[in-house]
Short mmCIF file of the C-alpha atoms (twelve columns), coordinates in Angstrom:
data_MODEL
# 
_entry.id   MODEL 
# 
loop_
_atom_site.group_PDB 
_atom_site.id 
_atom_site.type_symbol 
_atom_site.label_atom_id 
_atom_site.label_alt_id 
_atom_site.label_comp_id 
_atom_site.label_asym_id 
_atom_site.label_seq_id 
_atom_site.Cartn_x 
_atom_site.Cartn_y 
_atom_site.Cartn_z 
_atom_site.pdbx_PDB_model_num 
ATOM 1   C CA . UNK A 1   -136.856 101.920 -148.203 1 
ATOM 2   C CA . UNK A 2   -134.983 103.273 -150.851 1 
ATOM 3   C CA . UNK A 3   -131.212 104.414 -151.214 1 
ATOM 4   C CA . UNK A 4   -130.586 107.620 -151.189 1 
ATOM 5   C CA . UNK A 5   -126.618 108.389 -151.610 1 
ATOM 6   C CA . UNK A 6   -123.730 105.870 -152.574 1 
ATOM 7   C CA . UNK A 7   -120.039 107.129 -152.101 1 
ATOM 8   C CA . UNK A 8   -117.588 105.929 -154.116 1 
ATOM 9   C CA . UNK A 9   -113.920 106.686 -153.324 1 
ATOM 10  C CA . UNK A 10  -111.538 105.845 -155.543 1 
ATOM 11  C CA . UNK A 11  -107.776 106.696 -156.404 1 
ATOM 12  C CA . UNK A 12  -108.783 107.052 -159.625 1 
ATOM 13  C CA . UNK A 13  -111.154 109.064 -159.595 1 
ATOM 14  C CA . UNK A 14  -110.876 110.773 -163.502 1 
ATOM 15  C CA . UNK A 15  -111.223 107.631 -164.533 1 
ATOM 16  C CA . UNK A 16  -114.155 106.579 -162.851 1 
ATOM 17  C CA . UNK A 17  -115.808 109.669 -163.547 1 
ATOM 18  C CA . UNK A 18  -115.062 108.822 -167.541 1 
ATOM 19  C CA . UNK A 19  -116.496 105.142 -167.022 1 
ATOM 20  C CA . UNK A 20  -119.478 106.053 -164.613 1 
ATOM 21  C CA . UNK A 21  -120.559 109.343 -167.576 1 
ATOM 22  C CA . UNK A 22  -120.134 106.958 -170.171 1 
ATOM 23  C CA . UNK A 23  -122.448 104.529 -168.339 1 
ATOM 24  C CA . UNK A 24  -125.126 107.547 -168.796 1 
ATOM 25  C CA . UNK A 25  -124.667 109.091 -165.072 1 
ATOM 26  C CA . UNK A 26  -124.581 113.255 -165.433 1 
ATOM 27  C CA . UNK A 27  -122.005 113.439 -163.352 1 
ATOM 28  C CA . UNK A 28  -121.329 117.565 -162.178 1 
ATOM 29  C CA . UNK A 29  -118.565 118.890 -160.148 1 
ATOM 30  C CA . UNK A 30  -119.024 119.667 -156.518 1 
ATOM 31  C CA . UNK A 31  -117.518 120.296 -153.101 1 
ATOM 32  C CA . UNK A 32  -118.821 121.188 -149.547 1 
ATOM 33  C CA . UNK A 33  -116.926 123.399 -147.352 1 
ATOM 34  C CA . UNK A 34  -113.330 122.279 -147.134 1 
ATOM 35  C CA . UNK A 35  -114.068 118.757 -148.354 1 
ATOM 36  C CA . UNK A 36  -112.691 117.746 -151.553 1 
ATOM 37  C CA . UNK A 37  -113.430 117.989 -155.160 1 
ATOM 38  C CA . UNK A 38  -115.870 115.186 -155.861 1 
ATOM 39  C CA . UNK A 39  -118.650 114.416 -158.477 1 
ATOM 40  C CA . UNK A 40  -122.246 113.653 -158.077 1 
ATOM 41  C CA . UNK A 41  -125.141 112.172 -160.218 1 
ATOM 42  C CA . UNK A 42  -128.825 112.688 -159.308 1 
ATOM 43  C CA . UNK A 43  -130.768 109.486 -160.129 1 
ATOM 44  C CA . UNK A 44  -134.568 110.050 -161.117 1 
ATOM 45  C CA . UNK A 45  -135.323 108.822 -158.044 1 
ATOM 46  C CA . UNK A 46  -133.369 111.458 -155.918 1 
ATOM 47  C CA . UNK A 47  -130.880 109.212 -155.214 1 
ATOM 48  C CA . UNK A 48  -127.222 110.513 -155.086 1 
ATOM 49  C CA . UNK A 49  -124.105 108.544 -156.769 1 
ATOM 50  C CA . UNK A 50  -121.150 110.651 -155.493 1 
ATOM 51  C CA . UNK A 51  -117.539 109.841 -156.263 1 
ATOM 52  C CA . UNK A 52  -114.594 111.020 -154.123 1 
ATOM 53  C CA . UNK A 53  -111.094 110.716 -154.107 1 
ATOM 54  C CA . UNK A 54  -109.654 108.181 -151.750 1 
ATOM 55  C CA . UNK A 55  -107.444 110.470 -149.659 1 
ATOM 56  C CA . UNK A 56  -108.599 110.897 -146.045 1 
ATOM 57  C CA . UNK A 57  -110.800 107.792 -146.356 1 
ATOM 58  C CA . UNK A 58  -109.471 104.226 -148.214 1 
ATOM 59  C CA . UNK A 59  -110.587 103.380 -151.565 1 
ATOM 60  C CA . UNK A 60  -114.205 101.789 -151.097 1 
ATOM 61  C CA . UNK A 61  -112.846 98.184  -151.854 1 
ATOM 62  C CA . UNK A 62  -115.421 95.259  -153.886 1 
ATOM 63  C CA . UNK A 63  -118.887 96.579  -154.554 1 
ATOM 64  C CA . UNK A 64  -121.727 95.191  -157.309 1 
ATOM 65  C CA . UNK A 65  -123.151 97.944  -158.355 1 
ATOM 66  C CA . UNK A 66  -126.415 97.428  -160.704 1 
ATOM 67  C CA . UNK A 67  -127.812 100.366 -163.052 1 
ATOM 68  C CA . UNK A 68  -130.180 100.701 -165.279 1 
ATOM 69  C CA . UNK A 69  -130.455 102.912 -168.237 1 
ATOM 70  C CA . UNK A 70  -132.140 103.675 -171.349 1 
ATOM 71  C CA . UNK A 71  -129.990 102.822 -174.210 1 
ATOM 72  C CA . UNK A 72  -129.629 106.576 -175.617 1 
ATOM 73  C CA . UNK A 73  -127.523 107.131 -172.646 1 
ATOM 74  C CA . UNK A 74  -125.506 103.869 -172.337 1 
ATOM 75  C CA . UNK A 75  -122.895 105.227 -175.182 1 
ATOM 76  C CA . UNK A 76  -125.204 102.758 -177.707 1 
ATOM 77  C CA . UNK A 77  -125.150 99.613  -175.717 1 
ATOM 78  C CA . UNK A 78  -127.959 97.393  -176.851 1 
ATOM 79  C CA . UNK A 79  -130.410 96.244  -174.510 1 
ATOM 80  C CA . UNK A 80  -129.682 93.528  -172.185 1 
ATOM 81  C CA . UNK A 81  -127.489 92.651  -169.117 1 
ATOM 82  C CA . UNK A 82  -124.116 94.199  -169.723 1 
ATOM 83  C CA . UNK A 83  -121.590 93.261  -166.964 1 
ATOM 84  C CA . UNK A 84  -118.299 95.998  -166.417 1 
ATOM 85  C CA . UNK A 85  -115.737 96.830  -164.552 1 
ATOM 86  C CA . UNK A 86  -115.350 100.375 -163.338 1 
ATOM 87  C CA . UNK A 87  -111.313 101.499 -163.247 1 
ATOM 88  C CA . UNK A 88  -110.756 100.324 -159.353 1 
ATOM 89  C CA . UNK A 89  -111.879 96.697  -160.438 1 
ATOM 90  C CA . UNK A 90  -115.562 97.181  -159.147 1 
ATOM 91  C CA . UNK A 91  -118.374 95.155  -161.101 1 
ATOM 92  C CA . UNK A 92  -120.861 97.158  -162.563 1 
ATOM 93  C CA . UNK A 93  -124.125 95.654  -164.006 1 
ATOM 94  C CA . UNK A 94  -125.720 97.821  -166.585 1 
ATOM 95  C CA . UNK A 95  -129.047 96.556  -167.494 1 
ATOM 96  C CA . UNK A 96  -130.431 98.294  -170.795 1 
ATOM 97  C CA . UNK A 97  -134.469 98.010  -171.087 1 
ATOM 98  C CA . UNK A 98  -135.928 97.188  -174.661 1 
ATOM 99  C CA . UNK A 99  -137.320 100.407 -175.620 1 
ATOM 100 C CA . UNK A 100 -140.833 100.592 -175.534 1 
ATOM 101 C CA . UNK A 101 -142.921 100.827 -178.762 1 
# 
């Protein structure tokens, strides 16, 4: 089993797009239909991080959330466990692998 979308909606949702890009995620601009302006981020898995703004639907409240990244994209975080906190409060573990030689 793997995951295949997350959905993050936030009333902050600049913000967390800032945070979440800085973590590494290429996050692009989308919308379906008549839904909302949102942002998504493809993982190399074909998972989907998507955030949303919390508008119809209430900010998604407490969530761990655990990445991991290569330090070239982690805005020069050296490896390790880093623990963050996205803008809404949410904890964010961002585990940067030694490189490999």
């Amino acid at each position: 089993m793997t995951i295949d979308l997350l959905v993050i909606y936030t009333t902050r949702l600049e913000e967390c797009r800032a945070f979440y890009a800085g973590l590494g995620l290429d996050l692009v601009p989308e919308k379906h239909g008549d839904g909302p302006d949102h942002y998504a981020a493809a993982f190399a898995d074909g998972g989907v991080l998507e955030l949303y703004p919390a508008t119809r639907r209430p900010g998604s409240g407490y969530l761990r959330l655990g990445l991991t990244a290569p330090a070239p994209a982690t805005g020069g975080r050296t490896p390790g466990r880093h623990t963050l906190t996205d803008p809404d409060g949410r904890t964010v573990v961002l585990t940067v692998p030694e490189p490999i030689r």
